[in-house]
C-alpha positions in Angstrom: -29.2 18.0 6.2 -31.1 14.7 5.3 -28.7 11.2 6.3 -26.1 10.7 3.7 -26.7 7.6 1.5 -25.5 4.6 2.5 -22.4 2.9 1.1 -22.8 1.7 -2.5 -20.3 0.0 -4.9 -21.6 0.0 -8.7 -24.1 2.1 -10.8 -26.7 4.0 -9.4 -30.0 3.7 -10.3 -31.7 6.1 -12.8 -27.6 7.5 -13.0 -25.8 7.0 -16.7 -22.6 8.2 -17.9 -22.8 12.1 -19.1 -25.5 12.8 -16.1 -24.5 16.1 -15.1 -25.3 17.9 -11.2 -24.7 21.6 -10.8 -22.7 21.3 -7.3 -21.3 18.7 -4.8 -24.8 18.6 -2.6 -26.4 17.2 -6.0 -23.9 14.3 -6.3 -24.0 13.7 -2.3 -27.9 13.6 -2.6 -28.0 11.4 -5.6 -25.9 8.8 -3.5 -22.8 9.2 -6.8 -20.4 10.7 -4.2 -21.1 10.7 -0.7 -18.4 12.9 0.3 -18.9 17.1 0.1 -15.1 17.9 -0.2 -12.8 14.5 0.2 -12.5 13.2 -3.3 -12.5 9.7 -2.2 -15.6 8.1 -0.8 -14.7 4.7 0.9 -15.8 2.1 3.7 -13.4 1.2 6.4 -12.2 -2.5 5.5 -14.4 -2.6 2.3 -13.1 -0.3 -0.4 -13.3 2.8 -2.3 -16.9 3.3 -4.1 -16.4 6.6 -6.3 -13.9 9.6 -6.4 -14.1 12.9 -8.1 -11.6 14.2 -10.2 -11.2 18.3 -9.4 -8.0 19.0 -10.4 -6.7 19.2 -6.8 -3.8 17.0 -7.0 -0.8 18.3 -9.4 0.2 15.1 -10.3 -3.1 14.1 -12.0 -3.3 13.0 -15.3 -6.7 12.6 -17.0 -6.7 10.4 -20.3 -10.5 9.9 -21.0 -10.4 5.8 -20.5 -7.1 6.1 -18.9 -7.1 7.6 -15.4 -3.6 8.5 -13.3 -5.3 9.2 -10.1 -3.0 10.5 -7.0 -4.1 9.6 -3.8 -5.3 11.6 -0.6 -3.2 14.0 1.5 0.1 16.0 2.0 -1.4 18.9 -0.4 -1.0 22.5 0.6 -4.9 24.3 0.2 -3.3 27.5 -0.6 -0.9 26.5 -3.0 -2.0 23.5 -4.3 1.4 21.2 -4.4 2.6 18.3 -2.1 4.9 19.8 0.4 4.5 16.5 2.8 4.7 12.6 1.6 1.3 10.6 1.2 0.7 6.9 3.4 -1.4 4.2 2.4 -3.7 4.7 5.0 -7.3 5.9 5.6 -8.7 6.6 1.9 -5.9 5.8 -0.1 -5.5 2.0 1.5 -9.3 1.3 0.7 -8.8 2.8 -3.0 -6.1 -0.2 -3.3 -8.8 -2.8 -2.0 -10.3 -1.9 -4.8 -7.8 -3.9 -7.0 -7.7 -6.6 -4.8 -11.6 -7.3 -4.6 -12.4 -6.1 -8.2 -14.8 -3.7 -6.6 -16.0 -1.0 -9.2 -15.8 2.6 -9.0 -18.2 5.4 -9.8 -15.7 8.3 -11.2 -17.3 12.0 -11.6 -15.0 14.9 -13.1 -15.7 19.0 -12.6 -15.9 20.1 -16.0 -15.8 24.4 -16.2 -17.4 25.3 -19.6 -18.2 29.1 -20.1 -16.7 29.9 -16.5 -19.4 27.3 -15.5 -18.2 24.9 -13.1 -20.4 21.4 -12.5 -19.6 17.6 -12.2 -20.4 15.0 -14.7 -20.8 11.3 -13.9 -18.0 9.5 -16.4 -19.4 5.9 -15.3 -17.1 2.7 -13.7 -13.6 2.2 -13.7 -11.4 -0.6 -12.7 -8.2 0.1 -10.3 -5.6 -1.6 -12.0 -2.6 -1.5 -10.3 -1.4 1.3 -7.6 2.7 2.4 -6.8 4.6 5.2 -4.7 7.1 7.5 -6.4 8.0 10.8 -6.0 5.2 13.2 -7.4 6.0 16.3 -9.2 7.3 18.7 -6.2 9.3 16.1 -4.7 7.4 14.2 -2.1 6.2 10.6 -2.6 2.6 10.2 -3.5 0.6 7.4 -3.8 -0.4 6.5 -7.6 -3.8 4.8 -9.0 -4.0 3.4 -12.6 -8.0 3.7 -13.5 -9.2 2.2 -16.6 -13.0 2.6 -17.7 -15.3 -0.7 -17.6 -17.5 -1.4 -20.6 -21.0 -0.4 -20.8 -23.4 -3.3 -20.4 -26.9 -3.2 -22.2 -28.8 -3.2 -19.1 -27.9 -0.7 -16.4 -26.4 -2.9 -13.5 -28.2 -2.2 -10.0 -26.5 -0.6 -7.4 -24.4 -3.2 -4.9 -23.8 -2.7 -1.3 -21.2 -4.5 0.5 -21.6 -8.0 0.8 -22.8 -8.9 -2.3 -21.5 -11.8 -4.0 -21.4 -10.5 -7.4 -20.0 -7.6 -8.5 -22.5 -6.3 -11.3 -25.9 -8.0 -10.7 -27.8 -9.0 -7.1 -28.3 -12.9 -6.3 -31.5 -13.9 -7.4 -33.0 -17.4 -7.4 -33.3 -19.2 -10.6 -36.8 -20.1 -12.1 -37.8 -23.4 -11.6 -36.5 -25.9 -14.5 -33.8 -26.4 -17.1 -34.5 -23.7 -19.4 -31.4 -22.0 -20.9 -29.9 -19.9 -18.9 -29.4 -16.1 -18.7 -26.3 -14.6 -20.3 -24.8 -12.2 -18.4 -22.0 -9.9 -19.9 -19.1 -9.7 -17.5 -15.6 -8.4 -17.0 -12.3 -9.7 -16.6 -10.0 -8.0 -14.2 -6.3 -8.8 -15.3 -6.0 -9.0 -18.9 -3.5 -12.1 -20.2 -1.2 -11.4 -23.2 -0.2 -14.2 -25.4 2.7 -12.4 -27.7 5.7 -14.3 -28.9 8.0 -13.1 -25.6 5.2 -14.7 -23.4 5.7 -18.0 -25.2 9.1 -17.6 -25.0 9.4 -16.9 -21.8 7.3 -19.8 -20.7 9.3 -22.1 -23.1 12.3 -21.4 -21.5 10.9 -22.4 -18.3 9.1 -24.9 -19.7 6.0 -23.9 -18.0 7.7 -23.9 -14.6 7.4 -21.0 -12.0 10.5 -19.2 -11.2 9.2 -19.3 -7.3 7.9 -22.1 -6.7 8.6 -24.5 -9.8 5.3 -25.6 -9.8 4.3 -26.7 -13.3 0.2 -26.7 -13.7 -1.1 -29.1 -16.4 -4.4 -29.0 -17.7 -6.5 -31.0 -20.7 -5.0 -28.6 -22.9 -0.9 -28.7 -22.2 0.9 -27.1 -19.6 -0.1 -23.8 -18.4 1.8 -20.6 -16.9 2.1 -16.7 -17.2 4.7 -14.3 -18.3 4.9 -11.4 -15.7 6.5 -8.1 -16.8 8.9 -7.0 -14.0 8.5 -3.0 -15.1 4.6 -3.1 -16.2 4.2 -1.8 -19.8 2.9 1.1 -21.0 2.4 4.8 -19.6 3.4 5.7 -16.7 5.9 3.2 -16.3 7.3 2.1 -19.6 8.2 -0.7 -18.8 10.4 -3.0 -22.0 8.8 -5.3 -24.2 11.5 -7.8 -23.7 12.7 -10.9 -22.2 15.2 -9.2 -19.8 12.0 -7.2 -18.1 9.5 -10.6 -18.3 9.5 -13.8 -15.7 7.7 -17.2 -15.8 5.0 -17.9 -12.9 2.3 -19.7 -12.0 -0.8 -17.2 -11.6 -0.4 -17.1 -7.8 2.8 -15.9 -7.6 2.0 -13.5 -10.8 -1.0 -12.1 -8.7 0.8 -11.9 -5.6 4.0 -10.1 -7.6 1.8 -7.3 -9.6 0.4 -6.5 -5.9 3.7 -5.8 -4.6 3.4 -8.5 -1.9 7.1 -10.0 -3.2 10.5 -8.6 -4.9 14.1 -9.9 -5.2 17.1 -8.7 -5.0 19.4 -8.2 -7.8 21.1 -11.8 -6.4 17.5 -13.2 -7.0 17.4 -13.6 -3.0 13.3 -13.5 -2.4 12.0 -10.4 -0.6 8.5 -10.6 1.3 9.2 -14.3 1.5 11.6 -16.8 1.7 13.9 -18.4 -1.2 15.5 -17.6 -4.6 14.2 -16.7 -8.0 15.4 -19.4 -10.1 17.0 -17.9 -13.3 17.9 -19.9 -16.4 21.3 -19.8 -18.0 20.0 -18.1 -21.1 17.7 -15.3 -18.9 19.2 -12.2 -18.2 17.4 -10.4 -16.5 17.2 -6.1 -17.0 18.9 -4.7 -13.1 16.9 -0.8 -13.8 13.6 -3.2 -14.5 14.2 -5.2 -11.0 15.1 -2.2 -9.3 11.8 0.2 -10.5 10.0 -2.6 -8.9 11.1 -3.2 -5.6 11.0 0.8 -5.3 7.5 1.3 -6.9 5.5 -1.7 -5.6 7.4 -3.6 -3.1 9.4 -1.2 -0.7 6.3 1.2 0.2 3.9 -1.4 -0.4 3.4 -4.0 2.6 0.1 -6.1 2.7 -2.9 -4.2 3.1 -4.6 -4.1 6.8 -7.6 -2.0 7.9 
């Protein structure tokens, strides 16, 4: 057997979405997946570059764009359930980089058609946000919310670690002041503006609820609305004031990563202080409670 490939975050070259490979040695040769059996293929510190969806893990759930990926480990071979609890180590801890650094991911599903079994290449996904709960038999698995990245025009080369910029390499600008290149990119945390947002932040007048900074820019005061129970599938979270806080977009970042929580007396957890609350803010207990069990109490900060 040949070297493996090395490491590589992004597309691969001559590789688009819908390129199919008969067998696992095609996609290890190709340099899409550079693992033979694991379904994660990641770099130690760095971060996850592709998985493969098999059908392995029980608690899977495939929605085209959408991905529910569970994480590696604690799965019987013969039976194919959890009978042991997953950790956010190895594999799984560098598929969570991956939210952190806004490194993208090549995702390849097995696809049996007429008792056929090959992979095809589905293209990059984002990780948007990962949690612990207990999986379908019971035991606590780790959770990974995937969401597919747009095409661009131009196939993106590949990027191995250390490169500045997550879509194109670093090239030297031409000489001059000619107008420069446009570059399609994308954003990694998407910012609603919905009348509980404005509300929200209105309340507080633009203050965060941790550290009451207030952030003014040539526009007016700035801040973000942070839903306490995110929205949407899996979680279904509220749409409502009771499940939404007022922070500045540290402390919003820092909060969707599970780095900080409270208590139901707004006591501070994974740092020091109090949630300030105003009078008219009541805040939803099961909401505050779903998060310090999802993405604060399993979740510590990352370390390799």
């Amino acid at each position: 057997m040949s070297p493996a490939p090395p490491p590589t975050f992004g597309s691969i070259s001559g590789i688009l979405p819908g390129h199919e490979f008969r067998n696992r040695m095609e996609l290890w040769s190709a340099g899409v997946h550079r693992q033979t059996q694991a379904g994660i293929s990641a770099r130690q510190g760095v971060g996850a570059e592709s998985i493969v969806l098999s059908g392995g893990y029980e608690d899977d759930a495939d929605y085209g764009s959408v991905i529910i990926y569970t994480g590696k480990g604690g799965r019987s071979a013969e039976s194919g359930q959890q009978v042991a609890d997953q950790t956010l180590t190895g594999a799984n801890l560098e598929l969570a980089r991956n939210q952190t650094t806004g490194l993208p991911l090549r995702v390849t599903r097995k696809v049996t058609e007429n008792r056929q079994s090959f992979y095809r290449y589905a293209g990059l996904y984002r990780v948007v946000r990962f949690w612990h709960e207990p999986g379908k038999s019971g035991h606590g698995v780790w959770r990974f919310e995937l969401e597919q990245l747009p095409e661009t025009t131009a196939e993106p080369p590949a990027l191995h670690p250390g490169t500045t910029d997550l879509f194109t390499q670093v090239q030297e600008p031409a000489a001059g002041y000619g107008r420069p290149e446009r570059r399609e990119t994308t954003t990694l945390r998407i910012v609603r503006d919905t009348a509980l947002t404005r509300e929200v932040k209105r309340l507080y007048d633009f203050h965060c609820q941790v550290c009451q900074a207030r952030l003014q820019g040539s526009a007016g005061p700035y801040a973000e609305a942070a839903h306490i129970r995110p929205l949407g599938a899996p979680h279904h979270g509220p749409d409502v004031l009771a499940n939404a806080l007022c922070l500045c977009p540290n402390h919003h970042v820092l909060f969707d990563l599970g780095a900080w929580t409270f208590k139901n007396d707004l006591e501070l957890l994974g740092m020091p202080g109090k949630l300030q609350l105003h009078q008219r803010h009541t805040l939803n207990l099961e909401c505050v409670a779903y998060h310090r069990e999802h993405f604060f109490v399993a979740n510590g900060p990352l370390q390799a």
